[in-house]
C-alpha positions in Angstrom: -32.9 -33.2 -17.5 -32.1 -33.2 -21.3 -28.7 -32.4 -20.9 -26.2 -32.5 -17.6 -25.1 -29.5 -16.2 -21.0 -29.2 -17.7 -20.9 -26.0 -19.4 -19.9 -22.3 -18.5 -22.0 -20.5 -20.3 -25.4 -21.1 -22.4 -27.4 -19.4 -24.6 -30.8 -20.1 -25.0 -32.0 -22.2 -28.1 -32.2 -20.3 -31.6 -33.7 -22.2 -34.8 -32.5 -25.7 -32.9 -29.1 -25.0 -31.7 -27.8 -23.1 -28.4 -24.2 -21.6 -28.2 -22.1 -23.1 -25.2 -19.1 -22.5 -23.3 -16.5 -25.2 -22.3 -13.1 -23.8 -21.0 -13.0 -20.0 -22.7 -14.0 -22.0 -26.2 -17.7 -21.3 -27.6 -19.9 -23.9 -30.1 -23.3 -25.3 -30.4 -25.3 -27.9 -29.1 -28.2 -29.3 -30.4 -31.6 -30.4 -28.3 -30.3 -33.5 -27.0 -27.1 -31.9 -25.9 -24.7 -33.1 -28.8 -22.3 -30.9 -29.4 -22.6 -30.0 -33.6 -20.1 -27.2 -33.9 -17.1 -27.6 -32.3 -16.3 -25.1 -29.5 -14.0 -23.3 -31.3 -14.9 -19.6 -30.9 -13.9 -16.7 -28.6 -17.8 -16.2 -28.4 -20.7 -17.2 -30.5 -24.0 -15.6 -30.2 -28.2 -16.8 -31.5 -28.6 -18.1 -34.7 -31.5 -15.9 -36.9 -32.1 -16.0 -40.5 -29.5 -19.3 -40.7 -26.8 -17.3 -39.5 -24.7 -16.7 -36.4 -22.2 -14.2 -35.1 -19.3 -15.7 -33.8 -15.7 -14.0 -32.3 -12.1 -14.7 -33.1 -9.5 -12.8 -32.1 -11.8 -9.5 -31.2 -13.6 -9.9 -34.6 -17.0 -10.6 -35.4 -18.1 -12.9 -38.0 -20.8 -15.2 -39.0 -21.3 -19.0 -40.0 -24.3 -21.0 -41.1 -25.8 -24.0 -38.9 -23.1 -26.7 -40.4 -20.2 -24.4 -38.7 -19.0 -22.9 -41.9 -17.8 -19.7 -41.6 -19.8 -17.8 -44.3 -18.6 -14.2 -43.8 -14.9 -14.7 -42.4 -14.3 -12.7 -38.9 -13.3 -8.8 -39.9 -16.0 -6.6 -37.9 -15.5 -4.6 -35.1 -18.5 -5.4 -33.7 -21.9 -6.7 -34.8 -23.7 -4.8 -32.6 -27.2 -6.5 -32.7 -25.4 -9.8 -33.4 -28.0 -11.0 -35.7 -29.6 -10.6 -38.8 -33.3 -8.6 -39.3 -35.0 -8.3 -42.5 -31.5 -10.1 -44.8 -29.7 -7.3 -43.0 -27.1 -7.5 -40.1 -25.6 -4.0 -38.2 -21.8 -4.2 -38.4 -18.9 -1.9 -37.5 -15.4 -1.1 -38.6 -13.0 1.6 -37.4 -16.1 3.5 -35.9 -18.5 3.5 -38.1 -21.6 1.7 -39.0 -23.0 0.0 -42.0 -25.3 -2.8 -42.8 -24.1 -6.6 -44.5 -26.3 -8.9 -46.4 -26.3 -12.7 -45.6 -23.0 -13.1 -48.0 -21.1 -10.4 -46.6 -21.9 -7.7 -49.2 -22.1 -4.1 -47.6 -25.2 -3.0 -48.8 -25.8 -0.1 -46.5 -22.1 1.6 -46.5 -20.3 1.9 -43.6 -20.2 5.6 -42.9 -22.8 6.1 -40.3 -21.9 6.9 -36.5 -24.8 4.4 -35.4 -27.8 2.7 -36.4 -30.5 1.2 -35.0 -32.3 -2.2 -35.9 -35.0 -2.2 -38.5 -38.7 -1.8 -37.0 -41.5 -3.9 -38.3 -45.3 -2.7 -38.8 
């Protein structure tokens, strides 16, 4: 056993860190069980592409693997919770759109739902 059983909740590992629950509060460990963002979060989701959706306050957002927030908390949802292709789903007052990995809105949000990208 790598790490002793003391969290709530854990998600499985994604590019070296797992998100973990500790009293209602989200943050990651690393492989040895060290805690490297603090659990800080309403929620907190896998990393992919560097990045991870995290929740404050009913808003999604994303932060790198240091813990920085990179695109401050402001979506209704981010629906797939990750990024495919540079691209992440994301949602605000109904409708969907698509963000870049620095928050720009590169596919506009005006749809009424998407799908994630398919690969050859």
């Amino acid at each position: 056993m790598i790490t002793p059983p003391q969290f709530a909740q854990a998600l499985k590992f994604s590019e070296g860190l797992a998100s973990v629950e500790i009293n209602g509060k989200f943050g990651y460990i690393d492989q040895t069980g060290k805690i490297i963002i603090p659990l800080q979060f309403d929620y907190s989701y896998e990393f992919s592409e560097g990045l991870a959706s995290v929740t404050i306050n009913n808003k999604y957002g994303y932060i790198d693997q240091t813990g920085k927030m990179i695109i401050p908390p402001q979506f209704a949802s981010a629906t797939n919770f990750h990024y495919e292709e540079g691209l992440a789903r994301v949602e605000i007052n109904g409708k969907f759109g698509y963000i870049d990995k620095t928050g720009k809105i590169i596919i506009p949000l005006q749809l009424d739902d998407t799908y994630f990208f398919l690969k050859d």
